[in-house]
ROVO-792761 format. One record per residue (C-alpha): x, y, z. Coordinates in steps of 0.05 Angstrom, whole numbers, plus 5000, padded with zeros to 4 digits. Each point is the difference from the previous one (the first is absolute). Layout:
N
XYZ ...
This chain:
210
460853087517 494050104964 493850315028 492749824982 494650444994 495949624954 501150034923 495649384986 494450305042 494949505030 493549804956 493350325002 493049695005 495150034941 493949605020 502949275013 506150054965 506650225021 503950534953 506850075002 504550434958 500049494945 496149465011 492449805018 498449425041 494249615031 500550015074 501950485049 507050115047 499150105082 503649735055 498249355030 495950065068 502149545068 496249454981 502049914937 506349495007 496149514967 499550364936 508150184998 500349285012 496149764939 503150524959 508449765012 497549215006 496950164921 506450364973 504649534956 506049655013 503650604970 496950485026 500649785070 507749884991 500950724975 495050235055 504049715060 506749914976 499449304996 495249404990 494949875045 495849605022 491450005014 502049875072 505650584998 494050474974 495149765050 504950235050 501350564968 493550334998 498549715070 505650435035 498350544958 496050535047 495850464962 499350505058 507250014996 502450114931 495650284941 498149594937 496350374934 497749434959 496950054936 492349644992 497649614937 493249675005 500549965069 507049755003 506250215026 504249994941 506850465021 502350265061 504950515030 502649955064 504450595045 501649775064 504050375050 506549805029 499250015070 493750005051 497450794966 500450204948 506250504989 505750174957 500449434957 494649434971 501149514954 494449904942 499249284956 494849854942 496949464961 495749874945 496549384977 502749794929 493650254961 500550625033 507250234974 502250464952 493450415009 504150565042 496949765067 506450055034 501750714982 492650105022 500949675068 507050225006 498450755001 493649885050 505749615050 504850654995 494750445020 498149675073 507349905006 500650824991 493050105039 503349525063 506350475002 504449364964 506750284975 502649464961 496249524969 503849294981 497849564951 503949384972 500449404940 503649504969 504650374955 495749704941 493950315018 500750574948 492250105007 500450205077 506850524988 496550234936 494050225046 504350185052 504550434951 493450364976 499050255070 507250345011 502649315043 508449974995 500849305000 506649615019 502349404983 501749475057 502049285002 495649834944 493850475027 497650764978 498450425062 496850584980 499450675045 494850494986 499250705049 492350165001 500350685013 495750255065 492249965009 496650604988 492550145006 497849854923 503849275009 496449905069 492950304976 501849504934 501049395037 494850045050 494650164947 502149304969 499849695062 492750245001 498949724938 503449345010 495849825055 492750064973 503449574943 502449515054 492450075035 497249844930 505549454979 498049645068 492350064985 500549564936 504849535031 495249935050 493549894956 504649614951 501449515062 492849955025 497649884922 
């Protein structure tokens, strides 16, 4: 199988913008904190019919989501999201199979319609493999409908071998093993993220009391 050290490399800060390889974009990428269910929430209930098909396999429902997001324990699993204007517009999500995290996690993603085709999933993509190499995963899992050439187009761009079952694509990608620069790397975003989290939650606040 294929190992993954990176080849779309995470984007850079310039000011308030987020650079990527390619592309520019207002907002800025960092993991979602405890509290933040709510957000993740509002963020699958506003993607499309479509989307939400190809994001779980299947249609589903506002209730389905609201249950969903309310099982889904942030302390538990990690979620990078990507921020527009204060709103939670795509998410990726690596959750580990089992109680710890060990050999093998499984990863998922979604973006809100007006959102695609801007290379935000290679973007969050490549952020996911990295805290699956930093947590000492092995084998990181990742599956669609077998239409979803999108998701296995990202997925191929970071070195995934994908399979074909029972009308799904299960892709494999090997992160290879965490070494100081990825550690130093993601804990210096983490930094980051959190004064923009501090500062998201002071406008929401003074937006509210307004």
């Amino acid at each position: 199988m294929a190992t993954r050290e990176g080849a779309v490399p995470p984007g850079l800060w310039n000011g308030g913008r987020l650079l990527s390889e390619t592309r520019a974009w207002d907002g800025e990428i960092r993991k979602l904190w405890p509290r933040e269910n709510d957000r993740f929430r509002e963020h699958l209930l506003r993607l499309d019919k479509e989307s939400r098909r190809l994001r779980f396999g299947h249609g589903v429902s506002d209730a389905f989501i609201d249950d969903y997001a309310g099982r889904t324990d942030l302390t538990g699993c990690l979620i990078y999201g990507f921020f527009s204007k204060g709103h939670l517009r795509a998410a990726a999500e690596l959750r580990k199979l089992g109680d710890t995290w060990g050999r093998e996690a499984e990863a998922a993603f979604s973006v809100e319609r007006t959102f695609q085709d801007q290379g935000l999933g290679t973007e969050l993509m490549g952020r996911v493999i990295r805290s699956a190499r930093n947590r000492g995963v092995q084998l990181l899992y990742m599956s669609c409908l077998a239409e979803n050439r999108k998701m296995q187009r990202i997925a191929s761009k970071h070195e995934a071998v994908l399979r074909y079952e029972l009308g799904e694509v299960v892709g494999e990608i090997v992160p290879n093993s965490a070494n100081y620069a990825s550690l130093m790397v993601e804990a210096l975003e983490d930094r980051m993220a959190f004064m923009f989290a501090v500062l998201d939650l002071q406008k929401r606040i003074a937006s509210s009391a307004a």
